[in-house]
Every structure is written in C-alpha cells, then in structure tokens.
C-alpha positions in Angstrom: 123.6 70.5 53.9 126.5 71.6 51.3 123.8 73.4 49.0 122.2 75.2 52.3 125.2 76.5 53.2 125.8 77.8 49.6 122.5 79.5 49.6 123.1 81.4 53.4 126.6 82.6 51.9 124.8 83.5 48.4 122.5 85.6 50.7 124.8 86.8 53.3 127.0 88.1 49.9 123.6 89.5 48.4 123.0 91.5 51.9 126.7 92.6 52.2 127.3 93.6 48.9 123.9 94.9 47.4 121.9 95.9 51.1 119.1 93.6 50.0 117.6 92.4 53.2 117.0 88.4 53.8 114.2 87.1 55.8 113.9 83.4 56.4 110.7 81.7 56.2 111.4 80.0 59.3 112.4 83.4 61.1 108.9 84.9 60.2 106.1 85.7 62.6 103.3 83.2 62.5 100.2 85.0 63.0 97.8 83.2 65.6 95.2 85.5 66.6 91.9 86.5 65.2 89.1 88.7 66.0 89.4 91.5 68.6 92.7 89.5 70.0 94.6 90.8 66.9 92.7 94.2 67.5 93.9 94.2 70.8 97.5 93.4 70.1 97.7 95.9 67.1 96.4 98.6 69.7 99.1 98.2 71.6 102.0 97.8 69.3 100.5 101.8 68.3 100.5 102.7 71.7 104.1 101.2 72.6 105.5 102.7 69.4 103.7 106.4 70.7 104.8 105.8 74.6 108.6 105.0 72.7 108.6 108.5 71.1 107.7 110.2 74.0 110.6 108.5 76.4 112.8 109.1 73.5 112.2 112.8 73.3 112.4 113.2 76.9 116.3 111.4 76.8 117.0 113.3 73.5 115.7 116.7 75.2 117.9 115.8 78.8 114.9 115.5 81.0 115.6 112.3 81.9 118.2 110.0 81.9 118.7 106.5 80.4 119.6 105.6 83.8 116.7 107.6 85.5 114.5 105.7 82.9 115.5 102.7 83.9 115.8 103.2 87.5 114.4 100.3 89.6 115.1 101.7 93.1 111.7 101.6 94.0 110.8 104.1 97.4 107.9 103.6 99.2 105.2 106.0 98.9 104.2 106.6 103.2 100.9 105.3 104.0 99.8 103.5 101.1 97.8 100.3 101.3 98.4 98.3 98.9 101.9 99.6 99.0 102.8 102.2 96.3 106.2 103.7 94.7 107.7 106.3 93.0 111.2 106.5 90.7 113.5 109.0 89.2 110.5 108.8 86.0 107.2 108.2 87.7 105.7 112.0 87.8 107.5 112.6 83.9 105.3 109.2 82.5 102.5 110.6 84.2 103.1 114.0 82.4 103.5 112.2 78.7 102.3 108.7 78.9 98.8 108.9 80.5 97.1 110.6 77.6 98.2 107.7 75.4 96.9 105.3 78.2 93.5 106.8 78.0 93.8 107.0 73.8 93.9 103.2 73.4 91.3 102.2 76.9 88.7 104.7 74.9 89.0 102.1 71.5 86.5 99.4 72.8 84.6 99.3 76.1 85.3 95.6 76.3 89.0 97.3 77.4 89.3 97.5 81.3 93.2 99.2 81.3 95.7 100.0 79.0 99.2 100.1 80.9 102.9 100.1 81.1 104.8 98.2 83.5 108.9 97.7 83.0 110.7 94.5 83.1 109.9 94.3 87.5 106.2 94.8 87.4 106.3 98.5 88.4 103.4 100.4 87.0 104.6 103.8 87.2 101.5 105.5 85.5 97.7 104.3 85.2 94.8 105.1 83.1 93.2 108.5 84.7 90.2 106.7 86.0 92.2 103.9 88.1 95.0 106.7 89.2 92.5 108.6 91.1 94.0 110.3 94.4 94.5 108.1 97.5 91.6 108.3 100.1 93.2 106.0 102.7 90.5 103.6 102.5 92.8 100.4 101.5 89.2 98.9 99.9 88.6 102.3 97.8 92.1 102.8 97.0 92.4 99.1 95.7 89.8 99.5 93.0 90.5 103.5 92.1 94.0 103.9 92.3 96.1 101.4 90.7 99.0 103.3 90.2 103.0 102.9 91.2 102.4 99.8 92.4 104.3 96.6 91.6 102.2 93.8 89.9 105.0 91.0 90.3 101.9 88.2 90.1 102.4 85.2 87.6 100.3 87.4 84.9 102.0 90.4 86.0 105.7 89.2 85.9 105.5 87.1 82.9 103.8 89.9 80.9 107.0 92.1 82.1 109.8 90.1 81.2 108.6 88.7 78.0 110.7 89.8 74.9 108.7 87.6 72.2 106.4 90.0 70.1 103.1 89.4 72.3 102.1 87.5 75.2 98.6 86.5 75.7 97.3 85.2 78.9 94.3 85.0 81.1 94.1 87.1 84.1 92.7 87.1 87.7 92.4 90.8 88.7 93.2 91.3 92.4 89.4 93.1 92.4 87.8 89.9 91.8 87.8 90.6 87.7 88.6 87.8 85.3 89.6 88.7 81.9 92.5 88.7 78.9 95.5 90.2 78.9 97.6 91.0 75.9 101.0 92.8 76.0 103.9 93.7 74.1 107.3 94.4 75.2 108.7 97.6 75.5 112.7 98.4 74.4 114.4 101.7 74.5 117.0 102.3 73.0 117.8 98.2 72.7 117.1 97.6 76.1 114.4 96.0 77.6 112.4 98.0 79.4 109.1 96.2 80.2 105.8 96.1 78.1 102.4 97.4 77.7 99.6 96.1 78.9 95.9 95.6 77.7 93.3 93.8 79.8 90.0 93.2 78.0 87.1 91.3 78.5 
C-alpha cells in the first residue's frame, strides 16, 4: 500500500512538473466489440465529433445559445399524432445536423437511422427519409416522420442518459422492427447533452 502510494505521488509529481500525462491500466477502455459492432460504434464517435463542431460554431458565431441548446421546454407541435415538439434549436439542427445524419445512414444498408437525441429522449432532427412532412395519417406519419418526437422508452432513455463511452442494446422499434442500437454520448462544452444514435440490423 506504502509503495503504491509512492508510485501515484511519483506520477502525480511527473504530470505536475514535466506535463507527462499518466494513464492507469485500470482506467483504460476495454475494447469488447468486434465486427460491424465496432464499425458501428466508430461511425458514430465520427459523426458525434462532426454534429459537436457544428453546435460549437453555432454558439461561437451567436446563433444560438448554450441555454437555447440545451433548452428542454418542449412545445407541442398542433395536430401531431404521435405527438411532436419543437425547441429554441430544433429548425438550426435541422439546418446543420441532418446532412451528417444522412453521411453516416449511407455507410452500410444494414443501418436503419442515424440520430441524435439529448439527455430526455427528444429527437429534434431525423434522417431525411424518416422526417418526411406530416400527412395527418397517424399510421403514415408513424413510419415517415420520426422527427421531434420524444423516445423516452427503456432503449430510448437509457441510450440518452448514458455517459460511459458506448451503449449497446437491443431494440424493439415502435413499427414492429427489431434490431441493435449502438450510441454514444454527446457533451458540449462539458455538459451532457444526450447521444447519437445508430440502429442497425
């Protein structure tokens, strides 16, 4: 116990002193996927880091606000079935984050969505083919507009709040679709801001 202490202060010295950064064997990732898993979860820590930028650039440029960014006062878009929302950010992810969306769901047609929630389950922007515009039809609208909707489901909630580097889970679509779905959390600027999302088959 005496000599592990001596070695932490030796390294904490060695950090202080000389900037030589210490990583602990115990504190380092433990890589358990394989095969298109790990492909999937390297596809979306790219796409988190590109959807980052872009929120960064519109707080850095004064088009939106860390509080608009994180703004969960969620208001009901009128006649929407299943209910839909929009925020203080909704239409400015739609303007920067969509094309990313569609970047990453064009990598492997085993991919069914690539999307971002924040930490309540609120999608504010979908892939263009499942944020089509809203028909009425509650069965048509289910399946081809996904978008601004809340996905506060065990899958949906759990992917949203977790802060470990990936969560990997199987999913029960609301459509009737069974499949994977791998995210990674999202933080700006420190804070947790919710995750992306990949569903695959």
């Amino acid at each position: 116990m005496v000599h592990l202490r001596r070695v932490l202060l030796l390294s904490a010295l060695m950090t202080v002193c000389m900037g030589i950064p210490v990583v602990y064997a115990q504190d380092a990732p433990k890589e358990e996927l394989s095969g298109f898993d790990l492909r999937v979860k390297n596809w979306g820590l790219e796409c988190r880091q590109k959807i980052i930028a872009q929120f960064e650039l519109l707080l850095t440029s004064g088009k939106l606000t860390t509080g608009q960014l994180f703004d969960t006062f969620y208001i009901p878009v009128p006649n929407s079935d299943p209910p839909r929302y929009s925020t203080q950010y909704d239409k400015l992810s739609d303007e920067v984050v969509q094309n990313i969306l569609d970047e990453y769901l064009a990598k492997s047609n085993r991919l069914v969505y690539v999307v971002i929630v924040d930490r309540n389950g609120y999608l504010p922007t979908h892939n263009t083919k499942f944020q089509q515009p809203l028909t009425g039809d509650s069965a048509e609208d289910l399946k081809n507009n996904r978008a601004k909707r809340i996905f506060n489901d065990r899958t949906g909630i759990a992917a949203a709040k977790n802060k470990k580097p990936y969560l990997l889970q199987s999913y029960a679509r609301d459509t009737g679709e069974k499949m994977h779905d791998l995210s990674v959390p999202i933080f700006i600027q420190g804070r947790h801001w919710g995750a992306v999302r990949i569903g695959y088959k």
